[in-house]
PDB file of the backbone (N, CA, C, O) and the ligand in Angstrom, with CONECT records:
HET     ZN  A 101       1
ATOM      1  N   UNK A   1     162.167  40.056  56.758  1.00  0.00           N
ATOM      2  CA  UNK A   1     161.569  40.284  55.451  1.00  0.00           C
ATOM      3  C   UNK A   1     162.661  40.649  54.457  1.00  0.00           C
ATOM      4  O   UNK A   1     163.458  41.557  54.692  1.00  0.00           O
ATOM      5  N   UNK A   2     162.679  40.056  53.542  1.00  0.00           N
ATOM      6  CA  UNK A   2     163.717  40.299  52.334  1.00  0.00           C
ATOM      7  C   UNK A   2     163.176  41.533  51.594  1.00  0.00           C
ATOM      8  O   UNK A   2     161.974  41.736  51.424  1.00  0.00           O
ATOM      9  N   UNK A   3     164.301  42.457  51.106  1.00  0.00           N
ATOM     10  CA  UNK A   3     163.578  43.758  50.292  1.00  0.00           C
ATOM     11  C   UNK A   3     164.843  43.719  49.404  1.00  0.00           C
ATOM     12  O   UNK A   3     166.008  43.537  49.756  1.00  0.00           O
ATOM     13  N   UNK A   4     164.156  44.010  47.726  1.00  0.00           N
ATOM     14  CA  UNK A   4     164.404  43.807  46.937  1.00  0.00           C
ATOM     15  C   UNK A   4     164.912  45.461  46.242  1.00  0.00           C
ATOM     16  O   UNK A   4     164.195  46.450  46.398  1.00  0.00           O
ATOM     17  N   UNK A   5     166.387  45.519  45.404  1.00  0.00           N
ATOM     18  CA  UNK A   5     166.733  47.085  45.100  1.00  0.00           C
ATOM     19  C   UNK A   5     165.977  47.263  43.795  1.00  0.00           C
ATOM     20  O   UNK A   5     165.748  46.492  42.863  1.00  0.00           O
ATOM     21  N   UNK A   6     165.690  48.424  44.011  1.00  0.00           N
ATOM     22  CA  UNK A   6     165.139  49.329  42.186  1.00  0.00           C
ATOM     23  C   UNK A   6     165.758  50.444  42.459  1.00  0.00           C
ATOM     24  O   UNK A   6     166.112  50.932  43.533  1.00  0.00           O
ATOM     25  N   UNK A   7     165.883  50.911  41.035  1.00  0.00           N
ATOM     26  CA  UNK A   7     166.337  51.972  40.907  1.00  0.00           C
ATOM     27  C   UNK A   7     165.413  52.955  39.462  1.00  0.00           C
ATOM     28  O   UNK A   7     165.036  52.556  38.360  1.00  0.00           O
ATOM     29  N   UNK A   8     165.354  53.780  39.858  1.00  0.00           N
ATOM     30  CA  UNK A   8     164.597  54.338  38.769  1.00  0.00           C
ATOM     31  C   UNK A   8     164.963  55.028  37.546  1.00  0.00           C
ATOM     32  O   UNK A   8     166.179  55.218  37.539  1.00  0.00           O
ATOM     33  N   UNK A   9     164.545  55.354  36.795  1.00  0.00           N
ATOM     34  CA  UNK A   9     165.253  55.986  35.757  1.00  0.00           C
ATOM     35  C   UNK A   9     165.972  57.475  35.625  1.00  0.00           C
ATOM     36  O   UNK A   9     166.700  57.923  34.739  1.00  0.00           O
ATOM     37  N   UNK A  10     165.506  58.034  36.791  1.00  0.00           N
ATOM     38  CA  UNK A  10     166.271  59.401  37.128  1.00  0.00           C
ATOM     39  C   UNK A  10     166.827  59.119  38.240  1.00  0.00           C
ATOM     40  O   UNK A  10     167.022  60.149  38.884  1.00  0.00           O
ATOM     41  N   UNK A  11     167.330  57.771  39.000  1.00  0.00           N
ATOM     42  CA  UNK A  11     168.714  57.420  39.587  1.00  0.00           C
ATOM     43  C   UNK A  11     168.066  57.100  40.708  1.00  0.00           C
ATOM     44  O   UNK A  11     168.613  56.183  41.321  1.00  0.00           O
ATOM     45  N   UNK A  12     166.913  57.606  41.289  1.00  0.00           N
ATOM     46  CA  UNK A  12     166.723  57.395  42.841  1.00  0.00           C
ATOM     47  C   UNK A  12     166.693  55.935  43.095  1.00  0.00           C
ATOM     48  O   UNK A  12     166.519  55.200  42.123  1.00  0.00           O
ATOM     49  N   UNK A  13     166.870  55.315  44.512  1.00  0.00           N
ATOM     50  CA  UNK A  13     167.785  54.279  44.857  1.00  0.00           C
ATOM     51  C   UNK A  13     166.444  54.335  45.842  1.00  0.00           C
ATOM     52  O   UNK A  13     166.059  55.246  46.575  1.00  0.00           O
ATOM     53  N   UNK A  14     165.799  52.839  45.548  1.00  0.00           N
ATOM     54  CA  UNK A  14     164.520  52.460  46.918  1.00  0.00           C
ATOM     55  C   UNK A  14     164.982  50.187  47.300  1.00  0.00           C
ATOM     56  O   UNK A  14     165.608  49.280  46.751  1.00  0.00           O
ATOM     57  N   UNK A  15     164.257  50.375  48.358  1.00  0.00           N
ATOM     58  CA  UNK A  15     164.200  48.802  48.603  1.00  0.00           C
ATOM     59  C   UNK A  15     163.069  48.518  48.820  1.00  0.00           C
ATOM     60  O   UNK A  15     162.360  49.207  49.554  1.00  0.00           O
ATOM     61  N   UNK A  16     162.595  47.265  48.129  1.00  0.00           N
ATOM     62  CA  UNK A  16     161.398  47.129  47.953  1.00  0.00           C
ATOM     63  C   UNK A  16     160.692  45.923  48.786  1.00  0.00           C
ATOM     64  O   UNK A  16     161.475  44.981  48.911  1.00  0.00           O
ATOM     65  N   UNK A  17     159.439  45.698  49.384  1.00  0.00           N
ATOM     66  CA  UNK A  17     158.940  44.627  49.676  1.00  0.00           C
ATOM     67  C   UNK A  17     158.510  43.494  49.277  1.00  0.00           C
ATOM     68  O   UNK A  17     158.361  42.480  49.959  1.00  0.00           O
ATOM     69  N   UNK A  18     158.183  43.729  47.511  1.00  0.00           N
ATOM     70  CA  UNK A  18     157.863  43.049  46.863  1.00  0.00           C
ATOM     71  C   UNK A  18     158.855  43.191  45.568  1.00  0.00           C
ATOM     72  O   UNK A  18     159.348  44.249  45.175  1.00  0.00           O
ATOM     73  N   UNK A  19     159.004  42.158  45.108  1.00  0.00           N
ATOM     74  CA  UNK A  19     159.800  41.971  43.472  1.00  0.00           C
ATOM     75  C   UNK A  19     158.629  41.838  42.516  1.00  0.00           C
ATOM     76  O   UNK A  19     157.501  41.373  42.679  1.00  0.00           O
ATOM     77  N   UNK A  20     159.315  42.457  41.327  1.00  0.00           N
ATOM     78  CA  UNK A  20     158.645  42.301  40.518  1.00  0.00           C
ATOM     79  C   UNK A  20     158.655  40.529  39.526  1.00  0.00           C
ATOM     80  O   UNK A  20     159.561  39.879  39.005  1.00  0.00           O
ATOM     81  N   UNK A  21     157.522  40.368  39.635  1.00  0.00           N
ATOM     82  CA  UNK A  21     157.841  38.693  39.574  1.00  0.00           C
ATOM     83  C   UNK A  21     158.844  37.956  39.135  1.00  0.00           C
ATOM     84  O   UNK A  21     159.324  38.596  38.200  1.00  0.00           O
ATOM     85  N   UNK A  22     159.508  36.853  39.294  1.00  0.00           N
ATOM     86  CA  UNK A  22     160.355  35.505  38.540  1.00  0.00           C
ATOM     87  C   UNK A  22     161.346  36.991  38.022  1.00  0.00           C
ATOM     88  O   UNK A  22     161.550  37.284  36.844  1.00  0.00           O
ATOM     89  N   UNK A  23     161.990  37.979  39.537  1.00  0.00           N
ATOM     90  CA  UNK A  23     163.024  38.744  39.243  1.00  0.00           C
ATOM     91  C   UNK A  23     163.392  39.384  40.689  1.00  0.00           C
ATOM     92  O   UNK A  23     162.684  39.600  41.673  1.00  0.00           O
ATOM     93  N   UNK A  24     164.614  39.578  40.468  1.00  0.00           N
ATOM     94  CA  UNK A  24     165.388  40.368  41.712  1.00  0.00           C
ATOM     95  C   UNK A  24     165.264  41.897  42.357  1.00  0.00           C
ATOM     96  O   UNK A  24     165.618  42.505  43.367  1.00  0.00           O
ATOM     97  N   UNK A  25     164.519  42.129  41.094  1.00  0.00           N
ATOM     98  CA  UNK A  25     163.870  43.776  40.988  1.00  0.00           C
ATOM     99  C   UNK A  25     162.878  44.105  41.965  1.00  0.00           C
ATOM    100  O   UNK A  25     161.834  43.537  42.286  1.00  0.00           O
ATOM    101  N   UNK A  26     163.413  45.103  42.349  1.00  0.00           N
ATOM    102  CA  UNK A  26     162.111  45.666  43.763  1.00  0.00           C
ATOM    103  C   UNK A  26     161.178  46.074  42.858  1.00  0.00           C
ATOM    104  O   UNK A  26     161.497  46.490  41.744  1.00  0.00           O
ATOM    105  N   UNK A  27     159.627  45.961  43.383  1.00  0.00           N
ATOM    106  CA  UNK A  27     158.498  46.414  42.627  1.00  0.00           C
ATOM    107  C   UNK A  27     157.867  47.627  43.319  1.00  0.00           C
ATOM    108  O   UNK A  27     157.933  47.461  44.537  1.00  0.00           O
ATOM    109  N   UNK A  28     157.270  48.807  42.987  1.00  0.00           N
ATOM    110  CA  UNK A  28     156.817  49.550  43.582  1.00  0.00           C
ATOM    111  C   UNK A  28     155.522  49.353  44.282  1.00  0.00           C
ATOM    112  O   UNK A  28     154.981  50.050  45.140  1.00  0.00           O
ATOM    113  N   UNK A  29     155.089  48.059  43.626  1.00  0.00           N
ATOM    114  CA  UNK A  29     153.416  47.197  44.020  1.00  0.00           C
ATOM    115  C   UNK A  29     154.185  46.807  45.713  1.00  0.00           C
ATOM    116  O   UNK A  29     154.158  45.615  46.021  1.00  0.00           O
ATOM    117  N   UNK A  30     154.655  47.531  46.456  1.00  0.00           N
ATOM    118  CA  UNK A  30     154.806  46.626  47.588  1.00  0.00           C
ATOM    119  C   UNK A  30     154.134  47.366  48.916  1.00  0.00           C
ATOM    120  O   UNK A  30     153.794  48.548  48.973  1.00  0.00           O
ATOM    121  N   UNK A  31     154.062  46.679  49.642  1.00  0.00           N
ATOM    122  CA  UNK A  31     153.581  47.313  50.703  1.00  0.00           C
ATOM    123  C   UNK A  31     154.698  48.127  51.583  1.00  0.00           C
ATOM    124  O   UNK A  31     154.252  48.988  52.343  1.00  0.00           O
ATOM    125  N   UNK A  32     156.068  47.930  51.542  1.00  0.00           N
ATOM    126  CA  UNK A  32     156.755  48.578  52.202  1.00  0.00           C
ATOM    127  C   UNK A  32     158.039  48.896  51.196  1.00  0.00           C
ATOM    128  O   UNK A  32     158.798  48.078  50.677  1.00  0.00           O
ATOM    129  N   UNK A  33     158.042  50.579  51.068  1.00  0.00           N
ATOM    130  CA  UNK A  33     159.163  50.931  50.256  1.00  0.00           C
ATOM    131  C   UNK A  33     159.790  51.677  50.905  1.00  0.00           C
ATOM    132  O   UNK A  33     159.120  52.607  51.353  1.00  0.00           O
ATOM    133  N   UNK A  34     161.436  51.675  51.312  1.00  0.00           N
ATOM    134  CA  UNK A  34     162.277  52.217  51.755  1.00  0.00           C
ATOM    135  C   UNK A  34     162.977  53.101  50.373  1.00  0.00           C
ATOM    136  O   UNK A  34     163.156  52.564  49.280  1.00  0.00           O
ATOM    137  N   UNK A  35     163.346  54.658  50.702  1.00  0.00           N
ATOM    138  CA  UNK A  35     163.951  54.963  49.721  1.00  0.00           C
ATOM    139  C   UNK A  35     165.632  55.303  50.489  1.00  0.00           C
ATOM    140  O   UNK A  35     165.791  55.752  51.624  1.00  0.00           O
ATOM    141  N   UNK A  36     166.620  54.981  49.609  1.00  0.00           N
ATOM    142  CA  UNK A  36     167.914  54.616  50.144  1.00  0.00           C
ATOM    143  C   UNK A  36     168.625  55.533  49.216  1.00  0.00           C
ATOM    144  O   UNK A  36     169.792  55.141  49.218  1.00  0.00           O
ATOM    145  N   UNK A  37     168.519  56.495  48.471  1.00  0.00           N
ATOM    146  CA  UNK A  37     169.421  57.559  47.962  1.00  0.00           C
ATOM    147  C   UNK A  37     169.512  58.816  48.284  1.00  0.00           C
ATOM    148  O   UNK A  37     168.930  59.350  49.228  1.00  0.00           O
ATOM    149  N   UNK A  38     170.317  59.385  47.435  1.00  0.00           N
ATOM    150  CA  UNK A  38     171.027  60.787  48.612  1.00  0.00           C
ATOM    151  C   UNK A  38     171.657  60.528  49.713  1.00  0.00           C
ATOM    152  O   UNK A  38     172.159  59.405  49.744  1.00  0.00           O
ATOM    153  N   UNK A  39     171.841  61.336  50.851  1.00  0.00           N
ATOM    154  CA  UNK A  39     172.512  60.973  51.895  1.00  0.00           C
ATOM    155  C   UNK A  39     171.937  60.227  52.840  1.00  0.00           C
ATOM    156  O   UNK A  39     170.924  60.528  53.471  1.00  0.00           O
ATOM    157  N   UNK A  40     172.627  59.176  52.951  1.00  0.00           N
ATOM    158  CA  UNK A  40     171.616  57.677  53.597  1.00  0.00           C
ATOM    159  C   UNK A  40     171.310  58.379  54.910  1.00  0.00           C
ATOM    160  O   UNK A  40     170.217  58.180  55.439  1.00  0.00           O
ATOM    161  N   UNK A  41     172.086  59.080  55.397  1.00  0.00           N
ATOM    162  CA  UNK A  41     171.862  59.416  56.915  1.00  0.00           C
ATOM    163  C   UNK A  41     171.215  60.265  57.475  1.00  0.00           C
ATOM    164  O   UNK A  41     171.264  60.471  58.687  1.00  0.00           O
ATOM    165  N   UNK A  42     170.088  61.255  56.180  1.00  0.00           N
ATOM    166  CA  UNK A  42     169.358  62.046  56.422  1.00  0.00           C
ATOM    167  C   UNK A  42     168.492  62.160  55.565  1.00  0.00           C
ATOM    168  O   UNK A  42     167.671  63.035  55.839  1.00  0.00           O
ATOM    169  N   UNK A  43     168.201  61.242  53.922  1.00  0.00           N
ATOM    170  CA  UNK A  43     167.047  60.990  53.418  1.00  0.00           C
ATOM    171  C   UNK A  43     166.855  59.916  53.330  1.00  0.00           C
ATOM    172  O   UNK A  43     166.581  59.707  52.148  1.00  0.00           O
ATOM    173  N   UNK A  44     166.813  58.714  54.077  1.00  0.00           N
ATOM    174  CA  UNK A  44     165.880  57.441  54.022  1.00  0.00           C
ATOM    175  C   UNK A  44     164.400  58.019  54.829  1.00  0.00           C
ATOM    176  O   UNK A  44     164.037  58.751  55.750  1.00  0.00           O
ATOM    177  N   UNK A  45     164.013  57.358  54.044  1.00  0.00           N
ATOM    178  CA  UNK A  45     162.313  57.283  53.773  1.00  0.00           C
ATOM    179  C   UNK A  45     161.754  55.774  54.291  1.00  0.00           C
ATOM    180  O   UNK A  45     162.451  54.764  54.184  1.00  0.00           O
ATOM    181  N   UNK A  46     160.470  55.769  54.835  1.00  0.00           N
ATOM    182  CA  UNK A  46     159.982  54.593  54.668  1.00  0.00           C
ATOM    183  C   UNK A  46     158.689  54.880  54.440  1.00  0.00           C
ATOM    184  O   UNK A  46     158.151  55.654  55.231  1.00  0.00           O
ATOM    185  N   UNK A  47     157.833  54.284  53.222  1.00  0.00           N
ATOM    186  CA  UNK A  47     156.913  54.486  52.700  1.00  0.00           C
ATOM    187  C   UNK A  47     155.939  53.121  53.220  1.00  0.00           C
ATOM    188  O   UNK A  47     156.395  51.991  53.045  1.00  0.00           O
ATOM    189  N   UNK A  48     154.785  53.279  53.769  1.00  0.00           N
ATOM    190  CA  UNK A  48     154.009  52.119  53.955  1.00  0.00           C
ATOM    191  C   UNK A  48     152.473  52.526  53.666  1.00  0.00           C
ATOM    192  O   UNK A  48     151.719  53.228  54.340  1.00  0.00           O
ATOM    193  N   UNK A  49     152.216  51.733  52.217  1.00  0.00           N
ATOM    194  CA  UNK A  49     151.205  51.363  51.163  1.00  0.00           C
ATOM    195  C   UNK A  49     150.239  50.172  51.772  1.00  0.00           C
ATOM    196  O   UNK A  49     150.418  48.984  51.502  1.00  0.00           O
ATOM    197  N   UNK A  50     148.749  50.865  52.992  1.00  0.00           N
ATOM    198  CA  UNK A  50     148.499  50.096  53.423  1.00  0.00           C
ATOM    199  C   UNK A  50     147.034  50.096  52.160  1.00  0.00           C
ATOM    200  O   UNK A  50     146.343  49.100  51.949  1.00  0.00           O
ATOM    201  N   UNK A  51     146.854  51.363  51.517  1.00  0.00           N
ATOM    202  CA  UNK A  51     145.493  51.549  50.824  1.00  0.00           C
ATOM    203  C   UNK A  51     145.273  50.527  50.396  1.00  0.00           C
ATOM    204  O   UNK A  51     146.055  49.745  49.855  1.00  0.00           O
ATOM    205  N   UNK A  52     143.840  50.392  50.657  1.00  0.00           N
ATOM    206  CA  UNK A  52     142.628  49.455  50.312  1.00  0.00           C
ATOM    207  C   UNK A  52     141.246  49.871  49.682  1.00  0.00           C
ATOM    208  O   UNK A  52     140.617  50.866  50.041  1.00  0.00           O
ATOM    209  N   UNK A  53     140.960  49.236  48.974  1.00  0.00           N
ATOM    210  CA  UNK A  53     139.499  49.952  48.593  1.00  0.00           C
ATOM    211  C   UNK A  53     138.650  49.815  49.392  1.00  0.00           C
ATOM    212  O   UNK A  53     138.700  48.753  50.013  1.00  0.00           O
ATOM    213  N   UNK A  54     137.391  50.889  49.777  1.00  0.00           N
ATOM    214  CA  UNK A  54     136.745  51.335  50.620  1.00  0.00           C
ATOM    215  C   UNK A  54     135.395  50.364  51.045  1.00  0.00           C
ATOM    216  O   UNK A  54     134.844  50.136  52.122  1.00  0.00           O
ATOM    217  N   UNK A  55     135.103  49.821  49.357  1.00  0.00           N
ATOM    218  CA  UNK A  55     134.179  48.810  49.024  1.00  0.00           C
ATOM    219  C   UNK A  55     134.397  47.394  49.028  1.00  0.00           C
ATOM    220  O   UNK A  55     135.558  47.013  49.177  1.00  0.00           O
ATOM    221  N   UNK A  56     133.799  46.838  48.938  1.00  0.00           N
ATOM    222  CA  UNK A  56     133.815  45.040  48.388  1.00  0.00           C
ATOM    223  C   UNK A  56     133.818  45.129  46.764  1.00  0.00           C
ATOM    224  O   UNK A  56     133.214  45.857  45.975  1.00  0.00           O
ATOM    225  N   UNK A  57     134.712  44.128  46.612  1.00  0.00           N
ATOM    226  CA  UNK A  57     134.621  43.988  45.082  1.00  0.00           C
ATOM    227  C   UNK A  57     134.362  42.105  45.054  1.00  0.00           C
ATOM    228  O   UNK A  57     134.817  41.168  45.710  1.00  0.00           O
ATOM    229  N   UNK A  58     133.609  42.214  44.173  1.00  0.00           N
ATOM    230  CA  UNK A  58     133.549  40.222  43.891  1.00  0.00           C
ATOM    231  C   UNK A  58     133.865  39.835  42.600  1.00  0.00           C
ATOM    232  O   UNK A  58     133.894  40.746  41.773  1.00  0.00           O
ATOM    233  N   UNK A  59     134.078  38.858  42.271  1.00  0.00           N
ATOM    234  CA  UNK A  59     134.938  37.934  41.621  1.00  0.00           C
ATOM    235  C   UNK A  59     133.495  37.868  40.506  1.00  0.00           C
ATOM    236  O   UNK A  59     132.303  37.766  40.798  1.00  0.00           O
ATOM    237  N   UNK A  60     134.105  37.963  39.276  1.00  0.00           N
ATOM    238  CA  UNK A  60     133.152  38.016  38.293  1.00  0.00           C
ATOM    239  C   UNK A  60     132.564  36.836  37.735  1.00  0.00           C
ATOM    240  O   UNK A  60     131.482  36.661  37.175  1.00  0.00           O
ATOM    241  N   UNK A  61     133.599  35.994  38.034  1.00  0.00           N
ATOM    242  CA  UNK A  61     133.181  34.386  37.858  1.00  0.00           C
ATOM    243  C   UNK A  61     132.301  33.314  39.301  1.00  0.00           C
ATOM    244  O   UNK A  61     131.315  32.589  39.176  1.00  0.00           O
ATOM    245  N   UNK A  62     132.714  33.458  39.938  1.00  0.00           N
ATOM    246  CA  UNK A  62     132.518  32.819  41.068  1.00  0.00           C
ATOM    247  C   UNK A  62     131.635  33.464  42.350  1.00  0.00           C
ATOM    248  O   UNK A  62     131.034  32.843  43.227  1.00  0.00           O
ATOM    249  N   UNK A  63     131.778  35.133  42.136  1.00  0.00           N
ATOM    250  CA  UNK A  63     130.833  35.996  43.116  1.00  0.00           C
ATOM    251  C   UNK A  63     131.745  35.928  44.854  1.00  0.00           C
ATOM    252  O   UNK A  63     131.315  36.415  45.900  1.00  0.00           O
ATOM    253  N   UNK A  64     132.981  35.217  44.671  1.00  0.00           N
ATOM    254  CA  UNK A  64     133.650  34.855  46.140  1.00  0.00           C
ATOM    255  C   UNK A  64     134.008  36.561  46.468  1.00  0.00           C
ATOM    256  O   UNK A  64     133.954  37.377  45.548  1.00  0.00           O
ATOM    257  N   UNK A  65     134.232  36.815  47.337  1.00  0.00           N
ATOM    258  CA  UNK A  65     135.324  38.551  47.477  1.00  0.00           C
ATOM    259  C   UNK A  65     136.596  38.371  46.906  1.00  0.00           C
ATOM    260  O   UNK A  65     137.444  37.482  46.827  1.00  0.00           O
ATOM    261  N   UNK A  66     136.462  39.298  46.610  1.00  0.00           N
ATOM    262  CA  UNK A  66     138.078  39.708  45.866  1.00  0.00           C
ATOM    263  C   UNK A  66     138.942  40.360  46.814  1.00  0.00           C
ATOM    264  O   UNK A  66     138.723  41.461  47.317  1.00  0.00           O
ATOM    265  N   UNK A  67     140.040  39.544  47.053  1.00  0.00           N
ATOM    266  CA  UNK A  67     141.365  40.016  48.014  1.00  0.00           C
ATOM    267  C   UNK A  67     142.026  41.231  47.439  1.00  0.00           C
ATOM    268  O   UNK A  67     141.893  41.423  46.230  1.00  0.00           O
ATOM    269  N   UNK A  68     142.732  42.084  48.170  1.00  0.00           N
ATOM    270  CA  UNK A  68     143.260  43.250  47.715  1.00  0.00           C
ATOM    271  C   UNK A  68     145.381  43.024  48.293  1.00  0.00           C
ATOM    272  O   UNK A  68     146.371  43.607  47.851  1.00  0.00           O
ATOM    273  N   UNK A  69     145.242  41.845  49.488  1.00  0.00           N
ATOM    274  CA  UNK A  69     146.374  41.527  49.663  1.00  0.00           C
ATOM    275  C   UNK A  69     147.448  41.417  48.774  1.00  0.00           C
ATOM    276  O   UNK A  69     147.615  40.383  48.128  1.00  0.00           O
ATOM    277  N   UNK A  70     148.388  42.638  48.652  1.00  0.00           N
ATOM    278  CA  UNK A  70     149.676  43.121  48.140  1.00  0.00           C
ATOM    279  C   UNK A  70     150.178  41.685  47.425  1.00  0.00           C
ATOM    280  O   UNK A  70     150.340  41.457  46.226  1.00  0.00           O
ATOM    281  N   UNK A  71     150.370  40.788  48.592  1.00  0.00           N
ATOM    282  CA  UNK A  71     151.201  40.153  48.509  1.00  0.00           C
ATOM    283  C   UNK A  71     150.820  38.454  47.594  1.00  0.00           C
ATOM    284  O   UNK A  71     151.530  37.532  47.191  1.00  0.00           O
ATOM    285  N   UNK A  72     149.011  38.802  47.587  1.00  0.00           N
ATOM    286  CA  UNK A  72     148.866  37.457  46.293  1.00  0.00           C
ATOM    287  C   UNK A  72     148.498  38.056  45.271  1.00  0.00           C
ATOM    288  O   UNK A  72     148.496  37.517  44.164  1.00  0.00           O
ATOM    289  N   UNK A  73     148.137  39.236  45.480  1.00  0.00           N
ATOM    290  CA  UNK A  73     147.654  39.916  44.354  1.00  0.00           C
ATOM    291  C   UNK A  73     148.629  40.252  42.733  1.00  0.00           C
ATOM    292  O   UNK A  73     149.165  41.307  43.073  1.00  0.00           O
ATOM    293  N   UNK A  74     149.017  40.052  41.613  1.00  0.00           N
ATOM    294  CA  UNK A  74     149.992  39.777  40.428  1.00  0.00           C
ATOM    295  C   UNK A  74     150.397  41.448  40.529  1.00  0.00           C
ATOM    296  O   UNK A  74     149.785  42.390  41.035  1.00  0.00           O
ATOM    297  N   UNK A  75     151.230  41.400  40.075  1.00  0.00           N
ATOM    298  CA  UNK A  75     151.877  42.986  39.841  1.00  0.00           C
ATOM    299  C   UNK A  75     150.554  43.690  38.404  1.00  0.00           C
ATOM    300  O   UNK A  75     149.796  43.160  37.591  1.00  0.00           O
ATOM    301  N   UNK A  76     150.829  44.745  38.689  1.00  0.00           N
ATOM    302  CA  UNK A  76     150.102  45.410  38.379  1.00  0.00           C
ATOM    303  C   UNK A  76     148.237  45.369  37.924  1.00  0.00           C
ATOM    304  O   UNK A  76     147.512  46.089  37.238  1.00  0.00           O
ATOM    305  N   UNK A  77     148.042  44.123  38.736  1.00  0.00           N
ATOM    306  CA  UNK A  77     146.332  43.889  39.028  1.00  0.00           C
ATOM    307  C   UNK A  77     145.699  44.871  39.574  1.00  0.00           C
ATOM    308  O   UNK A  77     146.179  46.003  39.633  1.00  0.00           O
ATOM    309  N   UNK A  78     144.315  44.489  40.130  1.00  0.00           N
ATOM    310  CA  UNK A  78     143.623  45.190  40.936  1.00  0.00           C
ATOM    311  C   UNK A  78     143.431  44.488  42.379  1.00  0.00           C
ATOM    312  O   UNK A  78     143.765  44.924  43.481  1.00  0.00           O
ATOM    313  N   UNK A  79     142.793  43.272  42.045  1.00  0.00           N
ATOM    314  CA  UNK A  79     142.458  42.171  43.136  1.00  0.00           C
ATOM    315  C   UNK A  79     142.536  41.048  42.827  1.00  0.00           C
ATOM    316  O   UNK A  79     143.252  40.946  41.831  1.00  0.00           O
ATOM    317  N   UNK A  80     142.096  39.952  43.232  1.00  0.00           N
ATOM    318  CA  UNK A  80     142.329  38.337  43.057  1.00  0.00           C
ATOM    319  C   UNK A  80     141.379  37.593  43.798  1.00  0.00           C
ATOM    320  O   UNK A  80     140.996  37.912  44.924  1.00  0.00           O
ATOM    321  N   UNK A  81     141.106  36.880  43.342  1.00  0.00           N
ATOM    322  CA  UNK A  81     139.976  35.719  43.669  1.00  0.00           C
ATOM    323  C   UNK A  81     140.902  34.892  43.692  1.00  0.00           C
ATOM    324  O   UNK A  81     141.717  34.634  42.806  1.00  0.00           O
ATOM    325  N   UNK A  82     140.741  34.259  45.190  1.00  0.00           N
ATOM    326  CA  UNK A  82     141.788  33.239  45.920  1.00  0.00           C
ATOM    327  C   UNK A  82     140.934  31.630  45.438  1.00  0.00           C
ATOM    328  O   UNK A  82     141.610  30.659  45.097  1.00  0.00           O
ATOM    329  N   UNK A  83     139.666  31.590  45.480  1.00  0.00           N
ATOM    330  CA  UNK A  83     138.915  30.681  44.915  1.00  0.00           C
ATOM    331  C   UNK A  83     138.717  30.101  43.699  1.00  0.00           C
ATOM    332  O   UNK A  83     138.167  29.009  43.552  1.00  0.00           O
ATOM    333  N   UNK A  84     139.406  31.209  42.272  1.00  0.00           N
ATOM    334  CA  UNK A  84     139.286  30.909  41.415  1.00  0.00           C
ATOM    335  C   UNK A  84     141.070  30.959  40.781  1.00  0.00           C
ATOM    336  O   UNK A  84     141.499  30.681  39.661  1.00  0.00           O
ATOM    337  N   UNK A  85     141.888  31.492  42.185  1.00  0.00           N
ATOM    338  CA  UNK A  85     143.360  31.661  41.503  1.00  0.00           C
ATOM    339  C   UNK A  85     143.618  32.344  40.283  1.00  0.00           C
ATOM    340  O   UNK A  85     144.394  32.155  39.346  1.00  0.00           O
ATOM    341  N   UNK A  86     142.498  33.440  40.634  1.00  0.00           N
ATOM    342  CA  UNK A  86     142.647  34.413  39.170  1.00  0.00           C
ATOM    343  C   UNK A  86     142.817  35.965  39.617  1.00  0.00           C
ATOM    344  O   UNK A  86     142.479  36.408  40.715  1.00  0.00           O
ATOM    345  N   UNK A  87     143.282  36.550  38.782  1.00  0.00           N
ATOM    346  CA  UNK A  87     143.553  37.993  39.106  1.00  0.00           C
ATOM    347  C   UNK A  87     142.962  39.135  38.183  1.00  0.00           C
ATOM    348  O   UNK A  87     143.464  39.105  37.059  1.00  0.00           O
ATOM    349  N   UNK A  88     141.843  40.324  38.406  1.00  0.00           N
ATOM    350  CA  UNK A  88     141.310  40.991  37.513  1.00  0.00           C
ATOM    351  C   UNK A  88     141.693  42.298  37.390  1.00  0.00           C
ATOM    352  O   UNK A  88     142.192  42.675  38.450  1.00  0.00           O
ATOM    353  N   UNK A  89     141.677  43.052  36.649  1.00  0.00           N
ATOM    354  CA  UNK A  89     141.828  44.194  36.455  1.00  0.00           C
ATOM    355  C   UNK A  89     140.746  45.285  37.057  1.00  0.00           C
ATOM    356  O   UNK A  89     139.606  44.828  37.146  1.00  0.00           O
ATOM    357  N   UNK A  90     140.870  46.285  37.369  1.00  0.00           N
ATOM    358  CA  UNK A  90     139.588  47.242  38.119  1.00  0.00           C
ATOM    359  C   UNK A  90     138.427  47.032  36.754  1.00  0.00           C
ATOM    360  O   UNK A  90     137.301  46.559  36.911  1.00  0.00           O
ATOM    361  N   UNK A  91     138.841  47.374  35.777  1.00  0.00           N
ATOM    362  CA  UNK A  91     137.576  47.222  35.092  1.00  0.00           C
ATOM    363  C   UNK A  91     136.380  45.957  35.193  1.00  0.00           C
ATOM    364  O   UNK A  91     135.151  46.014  35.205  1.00  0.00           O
ATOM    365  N   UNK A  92     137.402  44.730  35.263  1.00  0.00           N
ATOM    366  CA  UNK A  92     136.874  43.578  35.002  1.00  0.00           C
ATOM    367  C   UNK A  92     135.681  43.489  36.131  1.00  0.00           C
ATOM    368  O   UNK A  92     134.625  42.862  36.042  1.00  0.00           O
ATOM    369  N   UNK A  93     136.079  44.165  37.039  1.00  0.00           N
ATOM    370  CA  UNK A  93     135.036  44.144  38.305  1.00  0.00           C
ATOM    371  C   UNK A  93     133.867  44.728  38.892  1.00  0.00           C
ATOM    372  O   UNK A  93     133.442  44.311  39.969  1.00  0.00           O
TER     373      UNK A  93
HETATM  374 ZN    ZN A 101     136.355  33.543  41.633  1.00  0.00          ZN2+
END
């Protein structure tokens, strides 16, 4: 799995699972975040973002389920309708 660097604005140093789109930038939307600053040899971290919502959500157009998968889901969405190749916001749903 390729993991992508960010860095944040008060310096901390993570690798990311996901990029933030059409970029080299680690996204925090990922399912697996390693944090890689301070002393590598006694604060790496590995963070794993399995949360899911508890409920079903459906697709406002089409009524299909709405996927919550990290990995088709657009950066900063909620869910996605794989049927309609669209992505909604929590409200929209
Ligand atoms: Zn749909």
């Amino acid at each position: 799995m390729r993991l992508y660097y960010h860095k944040t604005d008060g310096g901390a140093e993570y690798l990311c699972s996901n990029n933030v789109k059409r970029t080299d930038e680690g996204s925090f939307n990922s399912r697996y975040i390693v944090r890689i600053d301070g002393n590598i040899k006694e604060d790496a971290e590995l963070f794993v973002n399995e949360e899911k919502p508890k409920k079903e959500y459906f697709c406002p157009k089409c009524h299909n389920k709405l996927t919550f998968d990290k990995d088709k889901v657009s950066e900063e969405y909620f869910g996605a309708c794989l049927r309609c190749d669209e992505d909604f916001y929590k409200f929209e749903v």
